[in-house]
mmCIF entry with sequence, helices, sheets and N, C-alpha, C, O atoms, coordinates in Angstrom:
data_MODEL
# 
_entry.id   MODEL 
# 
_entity.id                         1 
_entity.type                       polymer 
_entity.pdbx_number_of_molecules   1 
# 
_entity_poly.entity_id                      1 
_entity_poly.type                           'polypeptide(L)' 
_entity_poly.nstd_linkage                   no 
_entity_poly.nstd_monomer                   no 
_entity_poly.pdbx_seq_one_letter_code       
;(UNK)(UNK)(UNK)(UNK)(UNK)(UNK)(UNK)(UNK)(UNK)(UNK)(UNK)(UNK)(UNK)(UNK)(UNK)(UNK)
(UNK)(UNK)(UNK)(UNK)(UNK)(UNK)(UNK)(UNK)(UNK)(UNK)(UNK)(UNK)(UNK)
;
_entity_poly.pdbx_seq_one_letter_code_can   XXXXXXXXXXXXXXXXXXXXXXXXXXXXX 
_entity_poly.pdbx_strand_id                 A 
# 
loop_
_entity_poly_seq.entity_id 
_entity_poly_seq.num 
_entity_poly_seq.mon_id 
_entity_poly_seq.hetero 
1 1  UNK n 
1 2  UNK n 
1 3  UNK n 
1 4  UNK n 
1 5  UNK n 
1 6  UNK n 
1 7  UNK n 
1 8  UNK n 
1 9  UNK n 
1 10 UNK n 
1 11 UNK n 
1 12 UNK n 
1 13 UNK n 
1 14 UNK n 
1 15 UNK n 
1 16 UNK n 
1 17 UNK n 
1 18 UNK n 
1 19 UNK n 
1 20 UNK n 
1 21 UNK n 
1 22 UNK n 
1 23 UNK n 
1 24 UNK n 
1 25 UNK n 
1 26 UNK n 
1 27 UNK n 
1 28 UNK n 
1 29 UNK n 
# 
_struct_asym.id          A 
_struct_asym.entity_id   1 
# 
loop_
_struct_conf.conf_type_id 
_struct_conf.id 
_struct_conf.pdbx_PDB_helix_id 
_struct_conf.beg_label_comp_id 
_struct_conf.beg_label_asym_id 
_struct_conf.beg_label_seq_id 
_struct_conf.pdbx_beg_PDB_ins_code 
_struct_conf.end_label_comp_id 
_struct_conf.end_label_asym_id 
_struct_conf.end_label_seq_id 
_struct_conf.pdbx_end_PDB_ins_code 
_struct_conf.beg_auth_comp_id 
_struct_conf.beg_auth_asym_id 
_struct_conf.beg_auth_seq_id 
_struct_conf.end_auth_comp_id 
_struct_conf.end_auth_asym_id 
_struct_conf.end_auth_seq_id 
_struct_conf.pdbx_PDB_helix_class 
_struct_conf.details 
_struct_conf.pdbx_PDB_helix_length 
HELX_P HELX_P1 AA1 UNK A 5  ? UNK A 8  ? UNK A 5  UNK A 8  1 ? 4  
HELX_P HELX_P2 AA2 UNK A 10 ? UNK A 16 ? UNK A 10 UNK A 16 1 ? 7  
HELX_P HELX_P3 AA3 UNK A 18 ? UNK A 28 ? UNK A 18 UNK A 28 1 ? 11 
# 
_struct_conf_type.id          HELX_P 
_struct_conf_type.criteria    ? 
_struct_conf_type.reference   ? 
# 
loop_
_atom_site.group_PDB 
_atom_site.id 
_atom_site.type_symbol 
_atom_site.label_atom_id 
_atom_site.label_alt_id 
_atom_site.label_comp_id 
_atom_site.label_asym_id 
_atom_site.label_entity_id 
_atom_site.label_seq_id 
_atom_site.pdbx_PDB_ins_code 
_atom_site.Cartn_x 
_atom_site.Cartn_y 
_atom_site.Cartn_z 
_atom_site.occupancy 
_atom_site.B_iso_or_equiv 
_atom_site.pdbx_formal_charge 
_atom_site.auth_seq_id 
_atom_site.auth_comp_id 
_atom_site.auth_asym_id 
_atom_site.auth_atom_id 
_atom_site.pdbx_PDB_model_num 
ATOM 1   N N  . UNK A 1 1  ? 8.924   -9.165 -2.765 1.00 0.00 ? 1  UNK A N  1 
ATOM 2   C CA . UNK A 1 1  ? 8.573   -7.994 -3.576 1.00 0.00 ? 1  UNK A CA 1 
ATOM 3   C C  . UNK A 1 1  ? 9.455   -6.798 -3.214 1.00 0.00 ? 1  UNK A C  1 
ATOM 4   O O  . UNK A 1 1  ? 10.016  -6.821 -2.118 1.00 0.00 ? 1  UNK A O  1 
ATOM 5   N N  . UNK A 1 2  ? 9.641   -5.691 -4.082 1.00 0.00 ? 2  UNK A N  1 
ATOM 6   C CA . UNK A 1 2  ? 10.606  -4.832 -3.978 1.00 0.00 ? 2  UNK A CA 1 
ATOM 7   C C  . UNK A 1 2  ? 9.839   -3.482 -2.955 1.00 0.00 ? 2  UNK A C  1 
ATOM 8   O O  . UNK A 1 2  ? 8.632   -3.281 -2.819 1.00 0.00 ? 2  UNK A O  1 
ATOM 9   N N  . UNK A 1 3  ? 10.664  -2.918 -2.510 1.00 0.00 ? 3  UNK A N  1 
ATOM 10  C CA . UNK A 1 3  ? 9.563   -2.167 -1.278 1.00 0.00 ? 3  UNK A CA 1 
ATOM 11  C C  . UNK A 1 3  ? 8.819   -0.714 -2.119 1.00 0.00 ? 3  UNK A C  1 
ATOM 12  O O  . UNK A 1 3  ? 7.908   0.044  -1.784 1.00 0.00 ? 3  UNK A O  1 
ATOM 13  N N  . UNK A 1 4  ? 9.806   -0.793 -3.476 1.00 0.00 ? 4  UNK A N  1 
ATOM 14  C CA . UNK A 1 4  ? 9.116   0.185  -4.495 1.00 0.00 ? 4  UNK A CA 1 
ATOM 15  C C  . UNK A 1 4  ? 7.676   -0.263 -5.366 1.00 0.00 ? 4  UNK A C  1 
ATOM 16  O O  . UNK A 1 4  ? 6.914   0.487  -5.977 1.00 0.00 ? 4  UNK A O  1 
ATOM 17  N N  . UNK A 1 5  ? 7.609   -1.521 -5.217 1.00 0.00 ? 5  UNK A N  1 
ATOM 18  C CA . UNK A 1 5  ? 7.027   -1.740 -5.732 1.00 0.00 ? 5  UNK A CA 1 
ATOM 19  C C  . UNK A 1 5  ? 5.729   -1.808 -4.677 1.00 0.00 ? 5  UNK A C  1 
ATOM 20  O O  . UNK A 1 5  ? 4.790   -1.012 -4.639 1.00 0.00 ? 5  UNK A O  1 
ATOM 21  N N  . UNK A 1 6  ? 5.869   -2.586 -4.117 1.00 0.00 ? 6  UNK A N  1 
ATOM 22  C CA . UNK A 1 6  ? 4.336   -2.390 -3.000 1.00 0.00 ? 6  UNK A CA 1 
ATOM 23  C C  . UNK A 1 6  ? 4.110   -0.973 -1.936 1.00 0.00 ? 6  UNK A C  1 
ATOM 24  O O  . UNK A 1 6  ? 3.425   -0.806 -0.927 1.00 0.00 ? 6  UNK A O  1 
ATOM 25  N N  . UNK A 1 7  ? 5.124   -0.002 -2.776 1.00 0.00 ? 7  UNK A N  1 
ATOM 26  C CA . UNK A 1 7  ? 5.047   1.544  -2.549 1.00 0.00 ? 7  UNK A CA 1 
ATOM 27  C C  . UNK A 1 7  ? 3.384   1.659  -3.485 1.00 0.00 ? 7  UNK A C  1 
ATOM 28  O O  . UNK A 1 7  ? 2.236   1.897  -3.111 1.00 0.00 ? 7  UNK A O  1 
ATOM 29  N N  . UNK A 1 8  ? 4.001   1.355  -4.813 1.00 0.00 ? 8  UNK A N  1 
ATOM 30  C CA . UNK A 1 8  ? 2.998   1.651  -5.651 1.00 0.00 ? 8  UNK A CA 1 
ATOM 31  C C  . UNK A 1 8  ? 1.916   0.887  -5.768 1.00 0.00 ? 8  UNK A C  1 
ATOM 32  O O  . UNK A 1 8  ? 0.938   1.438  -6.274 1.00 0.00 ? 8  UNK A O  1 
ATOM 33  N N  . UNK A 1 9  ? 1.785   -0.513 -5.362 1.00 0.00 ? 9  UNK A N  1 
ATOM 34  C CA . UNK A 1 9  ? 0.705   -1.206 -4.844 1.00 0.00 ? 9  UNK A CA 1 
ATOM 35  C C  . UNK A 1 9  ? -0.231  -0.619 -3.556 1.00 0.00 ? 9  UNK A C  1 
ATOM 36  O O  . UNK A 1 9  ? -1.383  -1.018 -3.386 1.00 0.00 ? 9  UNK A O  1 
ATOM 37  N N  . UNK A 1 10 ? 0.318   0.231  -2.804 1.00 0.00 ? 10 UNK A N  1 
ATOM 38  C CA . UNK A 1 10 ? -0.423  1.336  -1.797 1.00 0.00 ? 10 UNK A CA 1 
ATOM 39  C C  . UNK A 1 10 ? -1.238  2.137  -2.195 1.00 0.00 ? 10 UNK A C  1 
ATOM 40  O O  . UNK A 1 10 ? -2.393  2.371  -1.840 1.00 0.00 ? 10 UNK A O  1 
ATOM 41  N N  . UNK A 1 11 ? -0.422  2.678  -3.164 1.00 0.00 ? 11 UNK A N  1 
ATOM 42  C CA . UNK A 1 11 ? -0.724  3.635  -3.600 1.00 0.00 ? 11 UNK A CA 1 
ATOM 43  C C  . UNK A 1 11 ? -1.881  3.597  -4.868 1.00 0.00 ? 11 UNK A C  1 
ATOM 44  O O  . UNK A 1 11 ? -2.454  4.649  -5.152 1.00 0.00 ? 11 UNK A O  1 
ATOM 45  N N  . UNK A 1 12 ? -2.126  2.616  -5.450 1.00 0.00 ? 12 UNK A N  1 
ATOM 46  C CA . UNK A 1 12 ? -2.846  2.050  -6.049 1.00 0.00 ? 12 UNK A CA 1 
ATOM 47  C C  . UNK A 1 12 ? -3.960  1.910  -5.383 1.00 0.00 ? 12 UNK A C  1 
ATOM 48  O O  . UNK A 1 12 ? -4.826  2.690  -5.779 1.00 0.00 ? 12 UNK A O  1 
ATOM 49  N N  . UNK A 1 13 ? -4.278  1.231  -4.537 1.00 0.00 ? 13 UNK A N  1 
ATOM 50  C CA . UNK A 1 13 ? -4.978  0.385  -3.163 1.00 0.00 ? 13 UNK A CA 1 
ATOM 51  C C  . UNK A 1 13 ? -5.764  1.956  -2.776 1.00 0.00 ? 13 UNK A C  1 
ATOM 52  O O  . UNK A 1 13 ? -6.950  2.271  -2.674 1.00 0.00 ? 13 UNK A O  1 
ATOM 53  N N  . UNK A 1 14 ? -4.583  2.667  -2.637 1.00 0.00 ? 14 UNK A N  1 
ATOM 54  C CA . UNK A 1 14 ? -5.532  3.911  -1.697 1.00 0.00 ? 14 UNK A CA 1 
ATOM 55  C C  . UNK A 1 14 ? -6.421  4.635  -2.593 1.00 0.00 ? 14 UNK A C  1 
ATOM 56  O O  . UNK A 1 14 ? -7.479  5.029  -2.101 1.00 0.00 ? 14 UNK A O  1 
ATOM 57  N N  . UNK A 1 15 ? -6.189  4.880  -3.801 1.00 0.00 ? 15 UNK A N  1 
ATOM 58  C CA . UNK A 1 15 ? -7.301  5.134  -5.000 1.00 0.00 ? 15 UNK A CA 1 
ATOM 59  C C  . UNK A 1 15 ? -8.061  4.773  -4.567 1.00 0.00 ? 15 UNK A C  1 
ATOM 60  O O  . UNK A 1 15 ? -8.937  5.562  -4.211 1.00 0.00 ? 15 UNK A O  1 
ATOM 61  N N  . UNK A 1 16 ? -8.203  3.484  -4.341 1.00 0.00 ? 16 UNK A N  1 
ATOM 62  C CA . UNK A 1 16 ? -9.934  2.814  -4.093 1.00 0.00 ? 16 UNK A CA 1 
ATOM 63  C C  . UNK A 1 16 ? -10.182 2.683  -2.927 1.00 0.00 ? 16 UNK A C  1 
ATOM 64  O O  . UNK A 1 16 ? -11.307 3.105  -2.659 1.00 0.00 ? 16 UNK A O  1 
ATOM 65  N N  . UNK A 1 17 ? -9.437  2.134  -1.775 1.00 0.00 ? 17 UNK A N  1 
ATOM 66  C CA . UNK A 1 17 ? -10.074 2.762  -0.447 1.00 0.00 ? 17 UNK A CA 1 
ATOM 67  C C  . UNK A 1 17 ? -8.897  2.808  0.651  1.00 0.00 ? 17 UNK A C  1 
ATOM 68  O O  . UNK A 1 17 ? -8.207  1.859  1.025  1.00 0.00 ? 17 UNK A O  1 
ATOM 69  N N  . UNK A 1 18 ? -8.857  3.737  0.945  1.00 0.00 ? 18 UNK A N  1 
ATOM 70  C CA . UNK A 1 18 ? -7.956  4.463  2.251  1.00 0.00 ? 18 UNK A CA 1 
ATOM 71  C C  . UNK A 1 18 ? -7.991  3.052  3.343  1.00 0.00 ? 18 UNK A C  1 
ATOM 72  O O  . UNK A 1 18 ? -6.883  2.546  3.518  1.00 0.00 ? 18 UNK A O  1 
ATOM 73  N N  . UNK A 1 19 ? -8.795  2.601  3.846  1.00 0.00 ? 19 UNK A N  1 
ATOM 74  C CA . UNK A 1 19 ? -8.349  1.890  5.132  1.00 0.00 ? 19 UNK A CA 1 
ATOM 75  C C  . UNK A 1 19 ? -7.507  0.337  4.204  1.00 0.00 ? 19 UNK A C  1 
ATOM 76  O O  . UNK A 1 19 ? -6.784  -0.311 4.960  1.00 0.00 ? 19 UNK A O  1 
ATOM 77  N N  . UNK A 1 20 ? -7.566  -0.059 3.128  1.00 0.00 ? 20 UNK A N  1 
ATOM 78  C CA . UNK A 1 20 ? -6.841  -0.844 2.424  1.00 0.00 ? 20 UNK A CA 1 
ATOM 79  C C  . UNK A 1 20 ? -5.126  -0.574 2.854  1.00 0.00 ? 20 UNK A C  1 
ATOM 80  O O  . UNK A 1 20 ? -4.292  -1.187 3.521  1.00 0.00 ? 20 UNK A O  1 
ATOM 81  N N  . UNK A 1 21 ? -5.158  0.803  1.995  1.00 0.00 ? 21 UNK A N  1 
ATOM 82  C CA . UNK A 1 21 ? -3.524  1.670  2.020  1.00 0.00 ? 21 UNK A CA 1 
ATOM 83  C C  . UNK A 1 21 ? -2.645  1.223  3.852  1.00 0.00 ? 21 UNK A C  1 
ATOM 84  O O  . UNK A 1 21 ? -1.573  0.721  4.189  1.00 0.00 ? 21 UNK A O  1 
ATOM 85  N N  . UNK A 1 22 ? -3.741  1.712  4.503  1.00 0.00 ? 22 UNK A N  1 
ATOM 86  C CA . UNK A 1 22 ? -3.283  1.606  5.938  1.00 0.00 ? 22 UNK A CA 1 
ATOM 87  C C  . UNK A 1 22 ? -2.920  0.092  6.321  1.00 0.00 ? 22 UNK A C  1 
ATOM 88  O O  . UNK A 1 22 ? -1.917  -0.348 6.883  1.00 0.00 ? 22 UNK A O  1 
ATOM 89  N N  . UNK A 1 23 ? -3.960  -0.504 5.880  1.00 0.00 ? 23 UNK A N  1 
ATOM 90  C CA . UNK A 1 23 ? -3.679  -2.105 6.288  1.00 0.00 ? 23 UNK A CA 1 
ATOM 91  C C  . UNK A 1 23 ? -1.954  -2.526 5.541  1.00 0.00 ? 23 UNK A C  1 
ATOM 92  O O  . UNK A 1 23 ? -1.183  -3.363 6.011  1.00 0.00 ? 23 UNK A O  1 
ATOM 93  N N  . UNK A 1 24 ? -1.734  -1.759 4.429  1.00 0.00 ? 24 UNK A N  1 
ATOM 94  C CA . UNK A 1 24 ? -0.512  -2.049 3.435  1.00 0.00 ? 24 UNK A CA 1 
ATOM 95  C C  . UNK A 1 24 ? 0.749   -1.663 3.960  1.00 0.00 ? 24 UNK A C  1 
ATOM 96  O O  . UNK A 1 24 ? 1.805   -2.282 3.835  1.00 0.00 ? 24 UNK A O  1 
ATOM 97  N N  . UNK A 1 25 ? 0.437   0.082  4.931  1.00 0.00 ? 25 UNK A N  1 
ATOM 98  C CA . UNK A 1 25 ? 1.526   0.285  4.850  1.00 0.00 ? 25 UNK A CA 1 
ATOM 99  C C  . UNK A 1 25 ? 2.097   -0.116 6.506  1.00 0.00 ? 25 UNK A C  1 
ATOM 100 O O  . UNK A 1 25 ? 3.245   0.102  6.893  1.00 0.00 ? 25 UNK A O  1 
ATOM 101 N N  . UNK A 1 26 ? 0.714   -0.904 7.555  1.00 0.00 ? 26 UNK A N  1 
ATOM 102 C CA . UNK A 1 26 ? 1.609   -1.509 8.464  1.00 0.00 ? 26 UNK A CA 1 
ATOM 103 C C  . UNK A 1 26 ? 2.191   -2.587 8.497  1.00 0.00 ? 26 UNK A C  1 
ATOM 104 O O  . UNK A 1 26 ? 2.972   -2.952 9.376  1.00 0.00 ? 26 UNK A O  1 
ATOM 105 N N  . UNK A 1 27 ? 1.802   -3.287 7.378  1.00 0.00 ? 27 UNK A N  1 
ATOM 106 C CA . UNK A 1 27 ? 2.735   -4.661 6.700  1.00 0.00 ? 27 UNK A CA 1 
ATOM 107 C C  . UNK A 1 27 ? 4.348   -3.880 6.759  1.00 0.00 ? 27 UNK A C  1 
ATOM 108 O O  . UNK A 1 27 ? 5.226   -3.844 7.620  1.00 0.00 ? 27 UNK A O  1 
ATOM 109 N N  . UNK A 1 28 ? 4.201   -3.268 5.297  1.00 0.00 ? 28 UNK A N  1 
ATOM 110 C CA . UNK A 1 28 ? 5.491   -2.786 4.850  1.00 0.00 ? 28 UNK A CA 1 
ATOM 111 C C  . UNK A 1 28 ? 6.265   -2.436 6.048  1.00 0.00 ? 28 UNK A C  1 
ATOM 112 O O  . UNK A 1 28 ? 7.395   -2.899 6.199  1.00 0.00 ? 28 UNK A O  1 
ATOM 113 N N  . UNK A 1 29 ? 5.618   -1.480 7.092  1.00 0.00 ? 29 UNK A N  1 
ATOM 114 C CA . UNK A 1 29 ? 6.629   -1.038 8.597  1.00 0.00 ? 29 UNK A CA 1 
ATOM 115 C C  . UNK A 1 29 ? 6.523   -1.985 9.293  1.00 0.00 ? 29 UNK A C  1 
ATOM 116 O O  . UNK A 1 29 ? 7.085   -2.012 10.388 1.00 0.00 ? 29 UNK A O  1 
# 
């Protein structure tokens, strides 16, 4: 997947719940 794209899959995610986003963005790092 493109890293823009599961930018906006985060960001999506965090709409509905914040500890989701976090779980996403220590994948991505």
């Amino acid at each position: 997947m493109d890293k823009k794209q599961l930018q906006a899959l985060a960001n999506e995610l965090a709409k509905i719940s914040t500890p989701q986003k976090i779980s996403v963005s220590s994948i991505v790092c």
